[in-house]
Phi, psi and omega in degrees: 000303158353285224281339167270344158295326187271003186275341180295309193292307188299307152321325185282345174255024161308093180270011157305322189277316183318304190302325187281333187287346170274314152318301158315325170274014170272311193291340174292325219269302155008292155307332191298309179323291164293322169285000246229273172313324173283330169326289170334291173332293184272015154251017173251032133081013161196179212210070176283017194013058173061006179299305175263159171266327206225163162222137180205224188176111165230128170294159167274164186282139194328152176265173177295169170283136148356149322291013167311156169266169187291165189310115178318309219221022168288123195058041174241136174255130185234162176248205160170143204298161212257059170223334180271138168321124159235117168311111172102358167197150173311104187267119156247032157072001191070347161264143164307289186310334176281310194262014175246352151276340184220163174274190179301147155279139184282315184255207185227134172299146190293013209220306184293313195277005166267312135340288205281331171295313177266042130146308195293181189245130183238146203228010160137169172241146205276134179305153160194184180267158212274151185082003208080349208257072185140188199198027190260298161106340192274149169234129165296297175327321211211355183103219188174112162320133205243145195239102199309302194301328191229054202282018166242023180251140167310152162267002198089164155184222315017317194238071162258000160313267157340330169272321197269311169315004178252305211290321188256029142067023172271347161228172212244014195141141179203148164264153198240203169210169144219124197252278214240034146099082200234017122264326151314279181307343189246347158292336175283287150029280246246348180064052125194199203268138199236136182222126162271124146271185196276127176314136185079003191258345160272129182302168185249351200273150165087026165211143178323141143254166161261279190238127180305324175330312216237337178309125172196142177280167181204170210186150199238119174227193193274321183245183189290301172317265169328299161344287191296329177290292148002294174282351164263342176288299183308348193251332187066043180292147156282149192280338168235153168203133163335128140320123162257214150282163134259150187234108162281155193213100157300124176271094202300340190238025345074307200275351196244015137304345202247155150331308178287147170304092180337294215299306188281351167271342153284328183291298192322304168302326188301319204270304192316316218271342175326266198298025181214162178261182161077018193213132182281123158340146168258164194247165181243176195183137164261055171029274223307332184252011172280325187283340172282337175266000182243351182235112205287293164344318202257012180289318172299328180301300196288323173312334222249351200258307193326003140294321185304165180305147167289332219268337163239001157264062196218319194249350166259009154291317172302314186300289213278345150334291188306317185284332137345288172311296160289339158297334186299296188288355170296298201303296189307315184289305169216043167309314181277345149283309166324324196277328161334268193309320210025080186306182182239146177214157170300145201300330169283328202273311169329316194270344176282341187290300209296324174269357179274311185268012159270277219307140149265152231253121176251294233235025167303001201249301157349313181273346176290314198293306175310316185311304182331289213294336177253002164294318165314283220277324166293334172291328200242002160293275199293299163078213206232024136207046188275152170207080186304140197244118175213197183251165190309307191234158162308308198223133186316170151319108168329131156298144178288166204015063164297161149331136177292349187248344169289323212281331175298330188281325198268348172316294194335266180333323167271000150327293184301310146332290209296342189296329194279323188273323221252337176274354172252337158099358213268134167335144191216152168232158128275155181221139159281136184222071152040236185194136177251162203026035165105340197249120180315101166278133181212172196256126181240162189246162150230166183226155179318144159305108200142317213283022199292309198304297165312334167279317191288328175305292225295335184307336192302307186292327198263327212257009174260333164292327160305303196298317171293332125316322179263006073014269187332290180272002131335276196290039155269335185244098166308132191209124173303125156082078195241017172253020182087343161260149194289123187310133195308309185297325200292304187298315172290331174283329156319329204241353177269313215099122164300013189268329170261023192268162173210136184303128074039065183269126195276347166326325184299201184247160229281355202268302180329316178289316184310297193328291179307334191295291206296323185281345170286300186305324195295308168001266189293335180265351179273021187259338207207146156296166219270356147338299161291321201290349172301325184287320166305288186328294190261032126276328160353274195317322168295321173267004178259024189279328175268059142280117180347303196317333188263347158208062168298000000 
């Protein structure tokens, strides 16, 4: 006790310490708050990390009697994005102004009563961005789905609800949209598996469009099993099909968008497809200039291009095609509402709203004409055991409320990706392969259109050999945190800045923990509403649990 009174005497006319002992005594009454709040939470019996908008429960439909077998999604709970019809309650589009405009829904969408007919439980809807209209995952309205591997990072979206209630194990599996890759981008995001099927092959009634083209429900879960279950109720596959071969196909100039090591995400596969049968050496490719010689079409685009790098502007002429399309059928869908209503909308969606219903459209039969043409040129790629490799995102996770000009650039660049599945219509998965620099990483496969059953066999068959490869080489490089969440110092450093940041020792002396201790928790709480900040507080509390402070 001395020896900590006199380290108080020596401090005390220290104003480095004041400042920080006023900052702490900020920070109690901040925790006083959040735990306050967090109290609540549990006594209304959850914790969503900001993931629903609305929470409810339609039981699944009776199961058959003994000795039938049981329901494929029989004791599984799903949720789903706040696009799909629920008989009895109001789709609200991820906007307040959509859903203060519109009624109940009279039926349920077929893809949920298709769930609930085979077994499963639905527990409510999901944030998302409003209209569909992004790939950010934040909402001004309802809050921004906080995203456990990174939480001062965005989750992705469009589903970014729906992805973080899968990621933070509150559902077993939730449905999405995937437009311009609004199920993809918030599964890589979020570390865990995210899947588009082939366009037209899940129904659509009973859920908003954004754009039809491009429009396909999609779905996110923790494992293979559930993926693959999942994909047979919805897609309505038969349970057997001949084995086929599979043939990977690196797209090698598609890899140098991305962040991640082309090399070490080829050693990963490489090494997975070792130990397993039935799969041919993989083959390379230069994406851009096999589409450039097959999609004919896309030539007027590219011209239009000729600043851009060569070696990718053929695909980001295909990007902005896509995106042409969807502002076009977006505009054709809810001009008249917009003009009506004039919603309030958050600021990246406001400005993606405002161009989409200005521009005018000349060459529309052109943009129709490049899908065509690239539904073909992937058909005649893939053949009937091609599986194209490409990586899921461009780019880490955004800090939440970037810049507009950081946030245009990383749109672009995701953009570029997203394009290929969604102007060709062709099945698509994200897979995690854990993290690199610090940041959750994942791999994507896409397969010809039509092909969901051969995509959904191999994830089955590859991912537990992916996941032990990419484990190998993760621990071949010391990398803080290797159970996926961001290391506690990494997050206080980030969010202070290095110039104040200071390590965290557990050696130090005990007056020492506290200060830091209390400037940490004010931190962190001031990074998320105080909604939210109860689900941080308590990993805090979880990762500070071996500090001296705790066992004085």
């Amino acid at each position: 006790m001395s020896k900590s009174l006199n380290l108080i005497k020596t401090n005390a006319l220290n104003p480095k310490v004041w400042v920080v002992i006023g900052v702490s005594v900020v920070g109690i009454v901040v925790v006083a708050e959040t735990l306050g709040r967090r109290r609540k939470v549990k006594a209304d019996g959850r914790v969503d990390f900001c993931a629903f908008i609305e929470r409810f429960e339609l039981l699944p439909f009776p199961q058959p009697p003994p000795p039938a077998a049981r329901q494929p999604l029989s004791g599984l709970t799903f949720a789903i994005k706040d696009i799909f019809d629920v008989k009895g309650y109001i789709t609200g589009f991820g906007s307040p102004d959509w859903g203060r405009t519109h009624g109940e829904s009279e039926k349920t969408a077929v893809v949920v009563t298709l769930l609930l007919k085979n077994g499963a439980t639905c527990v409510g809807k999901t944030v998302m961005d409003e209209l569909a209209f992004g790939i950010t995952g934040e909402n001004k309205h309802y809050g921004t789905p906080i995203n456990l591997k990174m939480p001062s990072h965005i989750p992705g979206g469009s589903s970014s609800g729906s992805a973080v209630s899968v990621a933070a194990e509150l559902v077993d599996f939730a449905l999405g949209t995937d437009t311009i890759g609004c199920v993809i981008i918030p599964a890589s995001f979020c570390g865990i598996l995210g899947y588009r099927p082939s366009h037209g092959a899940v129904p659509m009634i009973g859920v908003l469009p954004n754009s039809q083209t491009l429009d396909t429900v999609g779905w996110f879960a923790r494992t293979p099993s559930i993926l693959h279950r999942v994909g047979h109720v919805l897609l309505q596959l038969n349970a057997v099909e001949p084995r086929r071969a599979r043939r990977l196909i690196f797209a090698d100039d598609v890899f140098q968008l991305s962040k991640v090591p082309k090399l070490k995400t080829l050693h990963v596969i490489s090494k997975a497809i070792e130990r397993l049968s039935g799969y041919k050496p993989p083959n390379h490719l230069n994406f851009g200039q096999y589409i450039a010689s097959r999609v004919p079409s896309l030539k007027g685009f590219h011209e239009k291009s000729t600043n851009l790098e060569n070696r990718t502007s053929i695909l980001k002429a295909l990007s902005s095609v896509m995106i042409s399309l969807q502002r076009y059928e977006f505009k054709t869908n809810h001009e008249e509402w917009i003009k009506s209503v004039k919603p309030r909308f958050g600021p990246g969606v406001s400005d993606s709203v405002l161009q989409a219903i200005s521009i005018t459209h000349d060459n529309m039969k052109l943009l129709y004409k490049v899908r065509t043409e690239m539904r073909a040129a992937l058909r005649s790629l893939l053949k009937d055991d091609g599986i194209l490799v490409i990586p899921a995102v461009a780019d880490h996770p955004l800090k939440l409320n970037t810049k507009k000009g950081y946030s245009t650039e990383f749109h672009s660049r995701a953009c570029v990706l997203s394009s290929i599945a969604s102007m060709s219509g062709c099945c698509q998965v994200a897979i995690p392969l854990g993290k690199h620099d610090q940041h959750p990483i994942s791999i994507s496969f896409i397969s010809y259109h039509g092909a969901d059953k051969f995509l959904l066999d191999m994830v089955l068959d590859m991912y537990d050999s992916l996941q032990e490869q990419a484990n190998i080489a993760s621990n071949s490089v010391p990398l803080p945190d290797t159970n996926g969440n961001m290391d506690a110092s990494e997050f206080l450093k980030e969010k202070v800045g290095s110039s104040h940041y200071v390590t965290i020792n557990t050696n130090a002396s005990l007056i020492e923990n506290v200060l830091v201790y209390m400037s940490f928790i004010l931190t962190m709480c001031t990074i998320v509403q105080f909604s939210c900040a109860t689900t941080i507080f308590h990993h805090i509390m979880h990762k500070f649990a071996s500090l001296p402070l705790f066992h004085c």
